[in-house]
Biopython code that builds the backbone (N, CA, C, O; Angstrom):
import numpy as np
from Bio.PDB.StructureBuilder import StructureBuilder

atoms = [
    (1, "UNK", "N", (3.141, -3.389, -34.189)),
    (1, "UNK", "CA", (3.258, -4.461, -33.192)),
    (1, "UNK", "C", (4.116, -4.009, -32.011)),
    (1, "UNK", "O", (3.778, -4.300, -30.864)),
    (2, "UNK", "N", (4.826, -3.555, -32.176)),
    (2, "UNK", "CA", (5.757, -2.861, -31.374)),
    (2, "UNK", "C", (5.456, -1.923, -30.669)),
    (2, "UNK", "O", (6.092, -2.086, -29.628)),
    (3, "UNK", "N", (4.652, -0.702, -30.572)),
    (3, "UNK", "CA", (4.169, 0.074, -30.283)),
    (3, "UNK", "C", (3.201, -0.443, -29.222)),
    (3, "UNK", "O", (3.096, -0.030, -28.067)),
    (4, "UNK", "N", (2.476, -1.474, -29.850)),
    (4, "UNK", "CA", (1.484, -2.272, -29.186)),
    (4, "UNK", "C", (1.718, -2.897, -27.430)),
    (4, "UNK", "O", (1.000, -2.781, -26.436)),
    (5, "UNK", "N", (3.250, -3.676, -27.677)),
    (5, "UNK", "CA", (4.013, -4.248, -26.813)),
    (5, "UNK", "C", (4.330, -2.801, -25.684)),
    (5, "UNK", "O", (4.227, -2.912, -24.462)),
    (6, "UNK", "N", (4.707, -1.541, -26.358)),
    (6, "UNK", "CA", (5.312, -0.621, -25.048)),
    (6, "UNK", "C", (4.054, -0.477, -24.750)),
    (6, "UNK", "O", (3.674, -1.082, -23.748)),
    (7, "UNK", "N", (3.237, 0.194, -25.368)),
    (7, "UNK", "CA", (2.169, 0.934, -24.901)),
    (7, "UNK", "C", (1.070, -0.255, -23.401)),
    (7, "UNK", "O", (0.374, -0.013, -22.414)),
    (8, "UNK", "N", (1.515, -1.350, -24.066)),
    (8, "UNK", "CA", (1.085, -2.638, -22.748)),
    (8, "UNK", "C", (1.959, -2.397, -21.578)),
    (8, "UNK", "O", (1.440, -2.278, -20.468)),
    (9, "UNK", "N", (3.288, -2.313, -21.736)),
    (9, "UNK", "CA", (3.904, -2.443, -21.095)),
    (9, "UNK", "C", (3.980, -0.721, -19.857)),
    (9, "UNK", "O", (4.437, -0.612, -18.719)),
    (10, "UNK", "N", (3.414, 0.172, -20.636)),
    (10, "UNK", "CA", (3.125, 1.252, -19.681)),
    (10, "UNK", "C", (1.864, 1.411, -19.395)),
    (10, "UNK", "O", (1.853, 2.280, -18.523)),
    (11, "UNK", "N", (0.719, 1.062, -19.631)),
    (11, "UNK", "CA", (-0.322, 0.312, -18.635)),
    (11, "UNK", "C", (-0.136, -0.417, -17.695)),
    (11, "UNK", "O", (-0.494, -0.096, -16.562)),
    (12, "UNK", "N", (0.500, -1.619, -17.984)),
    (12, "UNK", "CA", (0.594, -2.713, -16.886)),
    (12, "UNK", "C", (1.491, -1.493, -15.866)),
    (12, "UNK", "O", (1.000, -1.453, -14.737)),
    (13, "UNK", "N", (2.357, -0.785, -16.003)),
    (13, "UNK", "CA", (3.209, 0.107, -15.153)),
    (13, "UNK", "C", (2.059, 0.236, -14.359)),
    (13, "UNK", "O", (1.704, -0.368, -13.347)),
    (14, "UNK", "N", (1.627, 0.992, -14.906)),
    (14, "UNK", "CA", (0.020, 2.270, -14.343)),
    (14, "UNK", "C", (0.206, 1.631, -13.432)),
    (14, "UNK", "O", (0.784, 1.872, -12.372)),
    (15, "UNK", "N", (-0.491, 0.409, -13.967)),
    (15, "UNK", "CA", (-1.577, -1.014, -13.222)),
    (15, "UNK", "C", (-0.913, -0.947, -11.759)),
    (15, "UNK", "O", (-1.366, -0.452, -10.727)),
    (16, "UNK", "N", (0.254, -1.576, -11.991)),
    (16, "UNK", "CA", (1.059, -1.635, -11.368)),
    (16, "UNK", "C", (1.657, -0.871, -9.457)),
    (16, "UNK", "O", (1.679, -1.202, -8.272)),
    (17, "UNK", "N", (2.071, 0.413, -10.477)),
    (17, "UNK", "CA", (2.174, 1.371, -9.640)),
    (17, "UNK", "C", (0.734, 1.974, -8.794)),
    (17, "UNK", "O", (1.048, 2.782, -7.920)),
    (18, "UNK", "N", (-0.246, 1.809, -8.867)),
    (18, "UNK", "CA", (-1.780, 2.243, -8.320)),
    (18, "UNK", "C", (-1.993, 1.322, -7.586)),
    (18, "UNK", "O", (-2.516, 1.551, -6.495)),
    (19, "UNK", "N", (-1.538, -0.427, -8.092)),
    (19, "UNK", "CA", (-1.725, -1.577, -6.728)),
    (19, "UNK", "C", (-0.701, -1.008, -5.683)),
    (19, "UNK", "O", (-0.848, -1.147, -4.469)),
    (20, "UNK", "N", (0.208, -0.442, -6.194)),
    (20, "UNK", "CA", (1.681, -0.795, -4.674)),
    (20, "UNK", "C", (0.950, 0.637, -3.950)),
    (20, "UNK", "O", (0.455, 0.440, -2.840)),
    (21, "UNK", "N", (0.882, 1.653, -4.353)),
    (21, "UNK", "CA", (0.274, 3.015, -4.185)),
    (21, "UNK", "C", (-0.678, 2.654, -2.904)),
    (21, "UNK", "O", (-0.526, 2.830, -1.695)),
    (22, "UNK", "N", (-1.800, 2.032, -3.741)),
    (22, "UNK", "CA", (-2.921, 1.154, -2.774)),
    (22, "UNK", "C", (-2.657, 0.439, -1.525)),
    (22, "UNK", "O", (-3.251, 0.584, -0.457)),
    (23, "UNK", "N", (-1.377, -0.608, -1.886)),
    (23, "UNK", "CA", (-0.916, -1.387, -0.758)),
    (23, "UNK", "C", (-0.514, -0.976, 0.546)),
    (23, "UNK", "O", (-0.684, -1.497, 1.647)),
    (24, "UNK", "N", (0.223, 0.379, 0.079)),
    (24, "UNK", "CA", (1.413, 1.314, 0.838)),
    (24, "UNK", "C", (0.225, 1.629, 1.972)),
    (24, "UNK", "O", (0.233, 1.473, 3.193)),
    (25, "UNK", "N", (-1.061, 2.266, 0.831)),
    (25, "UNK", "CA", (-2.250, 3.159, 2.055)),
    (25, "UNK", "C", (-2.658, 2.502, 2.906)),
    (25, "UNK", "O", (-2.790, 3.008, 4.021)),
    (26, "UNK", "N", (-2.989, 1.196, 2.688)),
    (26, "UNK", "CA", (-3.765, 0.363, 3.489)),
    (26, "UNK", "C", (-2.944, -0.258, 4.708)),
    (26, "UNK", "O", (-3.427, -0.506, 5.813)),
    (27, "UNK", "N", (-1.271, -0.520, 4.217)),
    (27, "UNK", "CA", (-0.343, -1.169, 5.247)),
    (27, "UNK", "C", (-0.024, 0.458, 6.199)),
    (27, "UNK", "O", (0.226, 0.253, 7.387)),
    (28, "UNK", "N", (-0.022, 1.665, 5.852)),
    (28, "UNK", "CA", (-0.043, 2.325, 6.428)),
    (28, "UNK", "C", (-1.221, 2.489, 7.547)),
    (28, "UNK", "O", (-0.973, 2.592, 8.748)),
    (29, "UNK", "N", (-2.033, 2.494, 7.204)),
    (29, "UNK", "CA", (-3.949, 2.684, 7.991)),
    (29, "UNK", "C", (-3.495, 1.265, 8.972)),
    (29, "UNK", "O", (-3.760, 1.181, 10.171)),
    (30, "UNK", "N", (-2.952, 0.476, 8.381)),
    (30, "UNK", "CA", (-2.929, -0.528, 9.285)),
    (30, "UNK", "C", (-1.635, -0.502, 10.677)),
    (30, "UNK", "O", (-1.837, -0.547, 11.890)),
    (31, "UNK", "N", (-0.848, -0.449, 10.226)),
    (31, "UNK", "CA", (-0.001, 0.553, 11.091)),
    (31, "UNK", "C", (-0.087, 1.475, 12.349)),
    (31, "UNK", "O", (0.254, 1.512, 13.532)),
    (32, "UNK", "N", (-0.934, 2.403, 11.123)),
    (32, "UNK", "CA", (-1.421, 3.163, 12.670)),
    (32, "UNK", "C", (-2.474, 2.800, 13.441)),
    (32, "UNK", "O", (-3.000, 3.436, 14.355)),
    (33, "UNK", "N", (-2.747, 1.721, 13.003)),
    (33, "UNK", "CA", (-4.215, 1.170, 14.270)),
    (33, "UNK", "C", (-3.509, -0.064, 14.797)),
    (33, "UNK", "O", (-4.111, -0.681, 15.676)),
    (34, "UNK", "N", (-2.522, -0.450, 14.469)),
    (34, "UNK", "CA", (-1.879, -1.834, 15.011)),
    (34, "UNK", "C", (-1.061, -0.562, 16.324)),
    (34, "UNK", "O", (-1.425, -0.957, 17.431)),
    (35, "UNK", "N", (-0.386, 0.389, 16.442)),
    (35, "UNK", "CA", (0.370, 1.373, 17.021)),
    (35, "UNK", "C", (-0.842, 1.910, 18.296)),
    (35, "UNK", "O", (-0.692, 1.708, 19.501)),
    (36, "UNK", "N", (-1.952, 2.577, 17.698)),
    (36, "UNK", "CA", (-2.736, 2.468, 18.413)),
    (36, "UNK", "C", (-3.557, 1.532, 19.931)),
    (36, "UNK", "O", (-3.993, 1.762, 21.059)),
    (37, "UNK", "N", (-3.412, 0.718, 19.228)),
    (37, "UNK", "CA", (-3.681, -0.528, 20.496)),
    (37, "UNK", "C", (-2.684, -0.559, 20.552)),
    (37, "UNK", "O", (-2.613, 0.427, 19.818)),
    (38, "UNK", "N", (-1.276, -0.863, 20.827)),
    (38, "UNK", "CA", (-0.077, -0.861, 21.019)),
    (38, "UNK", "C", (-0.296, -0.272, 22.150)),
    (38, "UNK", "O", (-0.258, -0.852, 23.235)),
    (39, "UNK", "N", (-0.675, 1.576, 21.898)),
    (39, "UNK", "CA", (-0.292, 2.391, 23.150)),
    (39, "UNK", "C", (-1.332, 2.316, 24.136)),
    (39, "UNK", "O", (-1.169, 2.702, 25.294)),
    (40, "UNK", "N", (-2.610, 1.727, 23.607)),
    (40, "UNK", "CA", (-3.353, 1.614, 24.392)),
    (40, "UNK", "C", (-3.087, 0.319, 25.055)),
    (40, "UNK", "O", (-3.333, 0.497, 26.248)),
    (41, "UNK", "N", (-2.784, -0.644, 24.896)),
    (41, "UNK", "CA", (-2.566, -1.914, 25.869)),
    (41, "UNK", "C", (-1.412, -1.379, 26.706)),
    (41, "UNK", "O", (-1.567, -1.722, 27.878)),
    (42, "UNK", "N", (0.007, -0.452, 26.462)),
    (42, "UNK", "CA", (1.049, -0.387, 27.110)),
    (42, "UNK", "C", (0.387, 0.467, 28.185)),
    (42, "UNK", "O", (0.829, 0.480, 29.334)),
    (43, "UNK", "N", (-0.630, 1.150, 27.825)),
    (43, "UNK", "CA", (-1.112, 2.338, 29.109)),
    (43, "UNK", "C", (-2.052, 1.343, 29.679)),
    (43, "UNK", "O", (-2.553, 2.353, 30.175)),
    (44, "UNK", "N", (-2.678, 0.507, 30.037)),
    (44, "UNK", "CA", (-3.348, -0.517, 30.705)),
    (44, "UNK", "C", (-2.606, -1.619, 31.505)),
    (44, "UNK", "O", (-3.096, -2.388, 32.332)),
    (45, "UNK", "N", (-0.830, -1.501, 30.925)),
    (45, "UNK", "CA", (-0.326, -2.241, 31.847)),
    (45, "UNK", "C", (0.305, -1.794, 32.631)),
    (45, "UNK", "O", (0.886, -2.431, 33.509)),
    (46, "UNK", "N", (0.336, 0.220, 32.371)),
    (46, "UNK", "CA", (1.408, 0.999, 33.500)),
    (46, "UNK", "C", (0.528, 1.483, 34.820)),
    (46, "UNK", "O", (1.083, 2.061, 35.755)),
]
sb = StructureBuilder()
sb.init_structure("model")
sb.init_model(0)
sb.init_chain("A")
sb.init_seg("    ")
for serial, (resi, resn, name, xyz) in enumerate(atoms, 1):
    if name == "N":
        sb.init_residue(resn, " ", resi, " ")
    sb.init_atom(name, np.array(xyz, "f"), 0.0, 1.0, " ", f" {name:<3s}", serial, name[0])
structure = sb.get_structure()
């Protein structure tokens, strides 16, 4: 039973760590295209 409980409990980790992993890539990608138009609107107003 016990075994049962860690061995869940380092899956759900996995689980876990591969969503934030995921999150990081996507808020990154997003980032650099939010930065992108950034520099492109600042060069349209100089």
């Amino acid at each position: 039973m016990h075994r049962d409980s860690v061995y869940r409990r380092v899956s759900l980790d996995g689980i876990v760590k591969e969503q934030i992993k995921e999150v990081m890539e996507v808020a990154e990608q997003m980032s650099e295209e939010v930065l992108q138009e950034l520099e492109k609107s600042f060069c349209n107003t100089i």
